[in-house]
Backbone atoms as SQL, in Angstrom:
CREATE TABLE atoms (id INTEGER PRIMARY KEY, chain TEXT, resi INTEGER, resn TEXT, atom TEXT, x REAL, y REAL, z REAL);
INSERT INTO atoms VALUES
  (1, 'A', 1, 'UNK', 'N', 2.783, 6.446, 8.833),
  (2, 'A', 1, 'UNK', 'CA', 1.637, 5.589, 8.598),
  (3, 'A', 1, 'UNK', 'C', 2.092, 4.136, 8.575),
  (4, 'A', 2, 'UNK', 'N', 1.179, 3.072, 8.998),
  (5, 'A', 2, 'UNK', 'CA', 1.387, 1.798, 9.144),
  (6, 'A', 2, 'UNK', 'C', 0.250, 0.897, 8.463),
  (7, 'A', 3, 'UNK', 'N', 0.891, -0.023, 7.554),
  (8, 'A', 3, 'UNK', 'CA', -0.303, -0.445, 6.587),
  (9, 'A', 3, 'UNK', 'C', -0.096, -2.534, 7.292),
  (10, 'A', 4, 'UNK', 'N', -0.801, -2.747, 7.133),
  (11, 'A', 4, 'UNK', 'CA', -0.814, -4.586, 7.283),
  (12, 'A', 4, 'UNK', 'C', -1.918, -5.019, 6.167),
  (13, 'A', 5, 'UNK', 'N', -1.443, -5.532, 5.187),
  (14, 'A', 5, 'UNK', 'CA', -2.535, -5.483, 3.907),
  (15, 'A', 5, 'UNK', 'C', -3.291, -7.036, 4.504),
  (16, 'A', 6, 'UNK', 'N', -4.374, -6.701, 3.591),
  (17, 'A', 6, 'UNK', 'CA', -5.447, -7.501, 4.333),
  (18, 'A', 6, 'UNK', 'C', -4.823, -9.019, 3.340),
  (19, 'A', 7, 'UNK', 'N', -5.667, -9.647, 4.510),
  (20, 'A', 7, 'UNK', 'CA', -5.709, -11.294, 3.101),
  (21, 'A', 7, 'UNK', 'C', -6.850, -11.692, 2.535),
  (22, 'A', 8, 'UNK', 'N', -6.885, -11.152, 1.427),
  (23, 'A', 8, 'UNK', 'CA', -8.124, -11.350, 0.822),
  (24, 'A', 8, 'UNK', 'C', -7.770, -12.113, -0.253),
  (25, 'A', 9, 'UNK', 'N', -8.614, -13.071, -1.145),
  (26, 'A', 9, 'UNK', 'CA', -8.722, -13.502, -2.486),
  (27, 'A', 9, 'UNK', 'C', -10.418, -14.197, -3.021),
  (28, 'A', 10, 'UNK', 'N', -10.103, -14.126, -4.564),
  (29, 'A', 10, 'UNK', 'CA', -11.505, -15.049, -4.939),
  (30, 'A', 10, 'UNK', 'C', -11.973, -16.254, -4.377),
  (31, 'A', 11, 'UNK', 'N', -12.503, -16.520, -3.537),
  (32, 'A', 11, 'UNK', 'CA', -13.733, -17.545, -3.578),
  (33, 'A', 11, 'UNK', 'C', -13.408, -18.059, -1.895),
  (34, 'A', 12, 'UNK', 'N', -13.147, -16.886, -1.106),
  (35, 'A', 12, 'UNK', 'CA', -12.713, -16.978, 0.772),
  (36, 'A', 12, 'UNK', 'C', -14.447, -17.505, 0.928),
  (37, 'A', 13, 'UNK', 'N', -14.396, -18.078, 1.697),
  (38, 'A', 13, 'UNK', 'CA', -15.644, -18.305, 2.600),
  (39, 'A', 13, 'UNK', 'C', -16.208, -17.735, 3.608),
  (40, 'A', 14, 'UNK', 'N', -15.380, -16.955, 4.061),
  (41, 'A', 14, 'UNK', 'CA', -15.329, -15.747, 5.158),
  (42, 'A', 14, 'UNK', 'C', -14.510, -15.263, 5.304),
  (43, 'A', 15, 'UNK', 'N', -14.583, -13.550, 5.438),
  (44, 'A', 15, 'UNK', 'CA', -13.908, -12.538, 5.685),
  (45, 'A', 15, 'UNK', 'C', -14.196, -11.909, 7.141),
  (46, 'A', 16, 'UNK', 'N', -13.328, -12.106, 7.618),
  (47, 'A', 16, 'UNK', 'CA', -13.505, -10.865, 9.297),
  (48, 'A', 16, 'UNK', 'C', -13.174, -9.748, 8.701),
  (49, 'A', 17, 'UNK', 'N', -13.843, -8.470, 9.370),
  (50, 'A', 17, 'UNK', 'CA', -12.930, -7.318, 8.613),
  (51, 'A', 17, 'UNK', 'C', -13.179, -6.117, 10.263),
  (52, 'A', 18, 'UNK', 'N', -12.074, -6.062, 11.041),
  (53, 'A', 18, 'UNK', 'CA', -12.195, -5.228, 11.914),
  (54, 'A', 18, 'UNK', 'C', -12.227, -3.766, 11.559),
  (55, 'A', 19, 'UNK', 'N', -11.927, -2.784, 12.602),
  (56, 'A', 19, 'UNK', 'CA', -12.276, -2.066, 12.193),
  (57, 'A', 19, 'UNK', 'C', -11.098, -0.678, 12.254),
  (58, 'A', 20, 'UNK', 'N', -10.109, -1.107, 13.285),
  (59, 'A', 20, 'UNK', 'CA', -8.545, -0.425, 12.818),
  (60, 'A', 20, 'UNK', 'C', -8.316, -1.138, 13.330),
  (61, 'A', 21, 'UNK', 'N', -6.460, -0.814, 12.772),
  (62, 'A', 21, 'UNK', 'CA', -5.783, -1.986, 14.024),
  (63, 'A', 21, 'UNK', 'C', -5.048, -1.503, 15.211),
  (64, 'A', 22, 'UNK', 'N', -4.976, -2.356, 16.565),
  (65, 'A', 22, 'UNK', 'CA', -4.947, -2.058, 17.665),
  (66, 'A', 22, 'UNK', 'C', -3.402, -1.756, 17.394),
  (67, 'A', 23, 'UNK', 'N', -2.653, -0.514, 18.276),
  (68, 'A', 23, 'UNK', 'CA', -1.440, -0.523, 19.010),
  (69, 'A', 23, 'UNK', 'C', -0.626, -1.601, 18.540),
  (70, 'A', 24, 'UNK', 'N', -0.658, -3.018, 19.818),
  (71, 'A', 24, 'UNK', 'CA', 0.013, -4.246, 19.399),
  (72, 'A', 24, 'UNK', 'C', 0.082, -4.816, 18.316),
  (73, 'A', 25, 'UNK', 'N', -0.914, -4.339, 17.466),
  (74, 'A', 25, 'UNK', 'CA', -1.143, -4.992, 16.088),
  (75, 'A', 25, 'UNK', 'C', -0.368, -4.286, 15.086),
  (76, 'A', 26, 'UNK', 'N', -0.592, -3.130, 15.170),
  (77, 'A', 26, 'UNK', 'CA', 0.513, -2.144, 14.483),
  (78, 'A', 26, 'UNK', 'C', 1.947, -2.568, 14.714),
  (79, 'A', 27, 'UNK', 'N', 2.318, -2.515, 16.290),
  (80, 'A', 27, 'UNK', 'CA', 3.825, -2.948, 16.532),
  (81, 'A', 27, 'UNK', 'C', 4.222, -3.945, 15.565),
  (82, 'A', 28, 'UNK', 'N', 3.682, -4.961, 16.105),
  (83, 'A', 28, 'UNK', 'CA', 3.815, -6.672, 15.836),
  (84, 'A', 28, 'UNK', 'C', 3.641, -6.507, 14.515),
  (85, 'A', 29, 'UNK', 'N', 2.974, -5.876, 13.034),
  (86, 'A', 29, 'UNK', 'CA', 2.410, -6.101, 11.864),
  (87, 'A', 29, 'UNK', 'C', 1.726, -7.643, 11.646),
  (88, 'A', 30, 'UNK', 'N', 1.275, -7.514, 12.702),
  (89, 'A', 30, 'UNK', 'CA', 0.170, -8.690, 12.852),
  (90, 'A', 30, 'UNK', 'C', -0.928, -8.676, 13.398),
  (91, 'A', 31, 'UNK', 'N', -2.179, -9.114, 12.270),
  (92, 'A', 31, 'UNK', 'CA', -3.554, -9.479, 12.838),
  (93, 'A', 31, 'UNK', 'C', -3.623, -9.529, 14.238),
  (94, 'A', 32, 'UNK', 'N', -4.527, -8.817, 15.187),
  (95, 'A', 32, 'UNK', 'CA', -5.134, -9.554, 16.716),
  (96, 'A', 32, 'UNK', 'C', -4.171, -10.245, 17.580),
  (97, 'A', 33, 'UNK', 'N', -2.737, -9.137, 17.571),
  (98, 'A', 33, 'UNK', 'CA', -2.192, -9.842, 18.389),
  (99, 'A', 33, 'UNK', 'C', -1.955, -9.530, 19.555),
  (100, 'A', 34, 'UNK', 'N', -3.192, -8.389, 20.345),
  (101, 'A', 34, 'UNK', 'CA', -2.572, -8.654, 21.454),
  (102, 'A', 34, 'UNK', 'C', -3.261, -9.659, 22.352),
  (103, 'A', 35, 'UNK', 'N', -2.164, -9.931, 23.691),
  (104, 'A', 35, 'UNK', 'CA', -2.328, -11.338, 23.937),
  (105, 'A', 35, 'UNK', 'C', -3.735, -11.770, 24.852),
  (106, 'A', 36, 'UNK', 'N', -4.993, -10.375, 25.271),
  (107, 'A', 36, 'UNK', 'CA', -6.285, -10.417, 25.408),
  (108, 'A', 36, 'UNK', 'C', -7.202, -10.526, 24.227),
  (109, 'A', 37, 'UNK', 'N', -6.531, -10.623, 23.182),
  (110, 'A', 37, 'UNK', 'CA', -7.478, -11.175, 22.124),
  (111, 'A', 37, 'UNK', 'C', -7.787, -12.549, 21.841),
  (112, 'A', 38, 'UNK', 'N', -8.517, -12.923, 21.711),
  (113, 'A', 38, 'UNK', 'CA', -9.142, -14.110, 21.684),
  (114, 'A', 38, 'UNK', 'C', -9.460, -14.599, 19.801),
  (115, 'A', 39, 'UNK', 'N', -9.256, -14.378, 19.152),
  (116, 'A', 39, 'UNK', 'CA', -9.587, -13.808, 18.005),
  (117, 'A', 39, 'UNK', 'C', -9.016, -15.543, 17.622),
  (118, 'A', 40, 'UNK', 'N', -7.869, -15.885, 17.767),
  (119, 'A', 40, 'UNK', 'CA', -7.382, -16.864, 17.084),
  (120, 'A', 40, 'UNK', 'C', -7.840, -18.114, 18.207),
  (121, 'A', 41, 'UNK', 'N', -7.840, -17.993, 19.134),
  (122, 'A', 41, 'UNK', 'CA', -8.317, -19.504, 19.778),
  (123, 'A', 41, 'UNK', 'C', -9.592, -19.635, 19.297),
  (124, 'A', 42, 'UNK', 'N', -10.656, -18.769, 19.099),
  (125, 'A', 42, 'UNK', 'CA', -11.937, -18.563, 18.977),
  (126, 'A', 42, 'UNK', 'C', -12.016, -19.432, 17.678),
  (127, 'A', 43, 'UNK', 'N', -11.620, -18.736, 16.687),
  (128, 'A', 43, 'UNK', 'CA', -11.425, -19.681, 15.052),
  (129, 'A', 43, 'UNK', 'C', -11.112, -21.057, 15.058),
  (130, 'A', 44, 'UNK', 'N', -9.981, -21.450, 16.088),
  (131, 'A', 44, 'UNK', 'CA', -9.642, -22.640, 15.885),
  (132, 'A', 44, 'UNK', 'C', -10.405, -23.885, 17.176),
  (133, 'A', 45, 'UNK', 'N', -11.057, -23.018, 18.293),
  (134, 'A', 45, 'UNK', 'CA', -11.712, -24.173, 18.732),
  (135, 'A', 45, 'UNK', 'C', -13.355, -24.382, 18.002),
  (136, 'A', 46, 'UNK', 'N', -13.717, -23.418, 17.209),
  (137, 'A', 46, 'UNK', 'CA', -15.217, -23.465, 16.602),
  (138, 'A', 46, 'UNK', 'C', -15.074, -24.305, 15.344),
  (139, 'A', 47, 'UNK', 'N', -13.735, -24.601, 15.193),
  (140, 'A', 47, 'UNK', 'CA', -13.611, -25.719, 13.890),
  (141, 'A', 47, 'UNK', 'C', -13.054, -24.503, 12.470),
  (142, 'A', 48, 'UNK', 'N', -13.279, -23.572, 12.562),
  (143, 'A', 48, 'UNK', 'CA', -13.328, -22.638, 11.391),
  (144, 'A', 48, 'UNK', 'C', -11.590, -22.615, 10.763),
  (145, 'A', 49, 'UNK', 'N', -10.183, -23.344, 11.863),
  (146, 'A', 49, 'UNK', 'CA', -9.499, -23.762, 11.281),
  (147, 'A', 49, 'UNK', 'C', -8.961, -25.642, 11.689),
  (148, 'A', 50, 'UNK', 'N', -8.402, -25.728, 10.851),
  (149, 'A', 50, 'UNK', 'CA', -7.729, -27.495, 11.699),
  (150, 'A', 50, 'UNK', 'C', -6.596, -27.365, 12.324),
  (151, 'A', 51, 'UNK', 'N', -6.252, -26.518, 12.437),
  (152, 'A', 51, 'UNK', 'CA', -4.740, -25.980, 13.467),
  (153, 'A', 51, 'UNK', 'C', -5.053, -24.817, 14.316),
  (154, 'A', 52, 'UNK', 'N', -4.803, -24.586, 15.280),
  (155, 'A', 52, 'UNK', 'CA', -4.399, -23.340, 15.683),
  (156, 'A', 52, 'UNK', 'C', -3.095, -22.621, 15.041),
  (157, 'A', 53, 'UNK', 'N', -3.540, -21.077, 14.816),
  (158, 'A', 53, 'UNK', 'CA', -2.360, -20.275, 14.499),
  (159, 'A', 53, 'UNK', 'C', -2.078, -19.193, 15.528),
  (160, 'A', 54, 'UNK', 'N', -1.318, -18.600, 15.242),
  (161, 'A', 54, 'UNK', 'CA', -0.455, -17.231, 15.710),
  (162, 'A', 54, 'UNK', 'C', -0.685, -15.861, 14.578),
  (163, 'A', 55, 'UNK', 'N', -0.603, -14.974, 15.851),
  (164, 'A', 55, 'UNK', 'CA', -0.785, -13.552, 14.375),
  (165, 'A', 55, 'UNK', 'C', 0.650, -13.304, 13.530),
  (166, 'A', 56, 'UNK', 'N', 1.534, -14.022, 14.535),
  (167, 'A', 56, 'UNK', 'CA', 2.363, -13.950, 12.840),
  (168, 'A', 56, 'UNK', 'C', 2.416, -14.957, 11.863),
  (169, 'A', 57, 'UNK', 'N', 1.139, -15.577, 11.875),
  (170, 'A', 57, 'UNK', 'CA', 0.876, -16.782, 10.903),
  (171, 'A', 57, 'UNK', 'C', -0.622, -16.300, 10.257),
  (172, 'A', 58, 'UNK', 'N', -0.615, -14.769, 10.348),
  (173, 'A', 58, 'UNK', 'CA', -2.405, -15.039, 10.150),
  (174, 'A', 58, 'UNK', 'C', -2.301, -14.870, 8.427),
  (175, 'A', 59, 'UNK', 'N', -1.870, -15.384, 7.487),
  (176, 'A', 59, 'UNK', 'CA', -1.578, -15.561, 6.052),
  (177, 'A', 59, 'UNK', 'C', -1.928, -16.684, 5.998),
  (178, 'A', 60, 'UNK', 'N', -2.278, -17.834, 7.035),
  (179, 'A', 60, 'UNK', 'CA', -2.313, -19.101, 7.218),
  (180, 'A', 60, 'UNK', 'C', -3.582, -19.032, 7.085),
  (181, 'A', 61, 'UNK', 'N', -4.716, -18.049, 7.413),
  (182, 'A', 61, 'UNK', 'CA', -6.233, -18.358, 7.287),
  (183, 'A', 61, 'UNK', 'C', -6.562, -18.720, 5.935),
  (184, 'A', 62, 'UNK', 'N', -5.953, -18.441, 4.656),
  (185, 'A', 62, 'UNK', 'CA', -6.236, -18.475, 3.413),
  (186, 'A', 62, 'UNK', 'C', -6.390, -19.713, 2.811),
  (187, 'A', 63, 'UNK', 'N', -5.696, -20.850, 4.084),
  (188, 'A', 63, 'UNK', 'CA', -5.587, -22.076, 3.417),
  (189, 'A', 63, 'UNK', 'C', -7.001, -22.526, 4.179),
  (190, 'A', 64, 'UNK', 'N', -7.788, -21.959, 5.019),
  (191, 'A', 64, 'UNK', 'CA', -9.182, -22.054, 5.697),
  (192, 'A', 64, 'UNK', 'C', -10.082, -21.654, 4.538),
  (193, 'A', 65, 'UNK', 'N', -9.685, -20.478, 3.391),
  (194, 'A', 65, 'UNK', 'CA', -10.823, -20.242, 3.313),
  (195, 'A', 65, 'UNK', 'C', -11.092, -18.530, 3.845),
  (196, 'A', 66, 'UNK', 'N', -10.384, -18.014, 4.561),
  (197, 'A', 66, 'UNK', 'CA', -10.606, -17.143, 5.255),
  (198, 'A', 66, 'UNK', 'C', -9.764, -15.999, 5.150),
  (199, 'A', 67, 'UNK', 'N', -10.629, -14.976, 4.676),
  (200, 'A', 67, 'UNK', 'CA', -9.902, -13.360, 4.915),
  (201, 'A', 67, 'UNK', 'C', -9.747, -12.354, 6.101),
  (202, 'A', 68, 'UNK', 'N', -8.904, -11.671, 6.242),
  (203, 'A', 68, 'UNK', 'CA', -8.800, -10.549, 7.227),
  (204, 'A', 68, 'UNK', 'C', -8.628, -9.285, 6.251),
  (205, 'A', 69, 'UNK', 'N', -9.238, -8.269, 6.936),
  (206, 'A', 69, 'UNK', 'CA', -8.889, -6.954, 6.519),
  (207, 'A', 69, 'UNK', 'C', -9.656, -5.862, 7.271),
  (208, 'A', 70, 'UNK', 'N', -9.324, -4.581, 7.340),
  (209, 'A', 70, 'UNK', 'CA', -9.992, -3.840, 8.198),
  (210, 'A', 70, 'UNK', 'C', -10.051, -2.617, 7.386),
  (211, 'A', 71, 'UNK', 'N', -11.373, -1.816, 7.947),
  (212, 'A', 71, 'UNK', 'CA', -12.092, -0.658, 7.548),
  (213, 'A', 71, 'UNK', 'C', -11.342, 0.671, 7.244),
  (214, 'A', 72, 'UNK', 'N', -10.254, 0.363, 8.386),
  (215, 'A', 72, 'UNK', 'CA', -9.244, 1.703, 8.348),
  (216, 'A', 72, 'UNK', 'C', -7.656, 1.242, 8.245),
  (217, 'A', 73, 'UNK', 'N', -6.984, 0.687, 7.497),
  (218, 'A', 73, 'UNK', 'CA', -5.806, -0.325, 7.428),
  (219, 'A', 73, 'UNK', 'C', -4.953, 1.017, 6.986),
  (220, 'A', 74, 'UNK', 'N', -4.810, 2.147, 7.798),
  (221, 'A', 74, 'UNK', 'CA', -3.836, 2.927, 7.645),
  (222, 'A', 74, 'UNK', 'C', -3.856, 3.775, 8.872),
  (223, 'A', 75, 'UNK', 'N', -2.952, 4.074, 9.653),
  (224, 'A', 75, 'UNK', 'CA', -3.260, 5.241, 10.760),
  (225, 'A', 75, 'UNK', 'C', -1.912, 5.813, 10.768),
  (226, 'A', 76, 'UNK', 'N', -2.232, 6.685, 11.021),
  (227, 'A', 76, 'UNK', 'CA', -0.749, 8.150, 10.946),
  (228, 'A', 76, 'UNK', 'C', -0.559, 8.196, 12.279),
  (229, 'A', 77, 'UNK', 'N', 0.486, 8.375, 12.271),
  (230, 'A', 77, 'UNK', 'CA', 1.404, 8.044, 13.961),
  (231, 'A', 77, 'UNK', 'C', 1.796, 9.539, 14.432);
């Protein structure tokens, strides 16, 4: 089993919460990373961050304001 704990805390302004995580995401233990995801340019050209990040930076949304976590954050291999 492969866990990537979500980033959640009191008073986020928004939470994404998918719904497992993909293959690449499992590999990588990083948020939306494979490289047809759009997930992080999307956030950072709509303003929702002041930087662009990387999924091995996605701990970085918290300083946005912003959580990740998903529905099924465990899958047996």
């Amino acid at each position: 089993m492969f866990l990537i704990d979500g980033v959640l805390q009191v008073g986020l302004e928004a939470v994404f919460c998918g719904t497992a995580l993909g293959r690449t995401s499992e590999q990588s233990g990083a948020y939306s990373a494979h490289s047809g995801n759009s997930f992080w340019k999307t956030i950072y050209r709509t303003g929702l961050t002041d930087r662009p990040l990387r999924p091995p930076k996605y701990r970085g949304l918290l300083e946005s304001g912003i959580g990740l976590t998903d529905l099924c954050s465990i899958r047996e291999r």
